[in-house]
Steps between C-alpha positions, in 0.01 A plus 500: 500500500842646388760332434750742684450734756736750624494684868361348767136433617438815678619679218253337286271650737550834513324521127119591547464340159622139612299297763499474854627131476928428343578133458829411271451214262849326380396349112569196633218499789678630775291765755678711685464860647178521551381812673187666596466864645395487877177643471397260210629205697210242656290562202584198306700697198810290600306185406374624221822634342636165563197280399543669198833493418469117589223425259703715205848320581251132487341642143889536387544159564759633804524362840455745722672537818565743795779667691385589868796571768491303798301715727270633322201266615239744280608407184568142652162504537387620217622299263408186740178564467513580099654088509861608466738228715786590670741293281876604634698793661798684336717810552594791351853578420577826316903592378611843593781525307827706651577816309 
């Protein structure tokens, strides 16, 4: 797990030395951004990625938790079934400042 990543997912994936499976872990136990490439989807990498990154954030004494938008009922699912709880909602809001 890094601490800071740069670029987005798919840029993470255009490395043949990195995996086939992105998730971003916050230091304080926040998931986010996970991404798998389409033809690796369905083969349970996903779950793995964050399976581990659960049990590592647990070891650290960290809470983890995830950050799924609203429609996407795969990773809804996913983490369901891993014994995540939907706990609340929120928004983004991002300031584009005026130059």
């Amino acid at each position: 797990m890094h601490n800071e990543v740069r670029g987005t997912p798919r840029d993470k994936m255009k490395d043949p030395g990195l995996s086939n499976v992105f998730a971003d872990v916050i230091r304080y136990g926040g998931l986010g951004a996970m991404f798998t490439l389409s033809e690796h989807r369905r083969k349970g990498y996903g779950r793995l990625c964050a399976a581990a990154a659960s049990r590592r954030l647990l070891s650290l004494g960290i809470n983890p938790y995830a950050y799924i938008e609203l429609g996407n009922a795969a990773s809804i699912r996913l983490f369901r079934e891993m014994g995540y709880e939907r706990t609340e909602e929120s928004d983004w809001i991002t300031f584009q400042p005026h130059m």
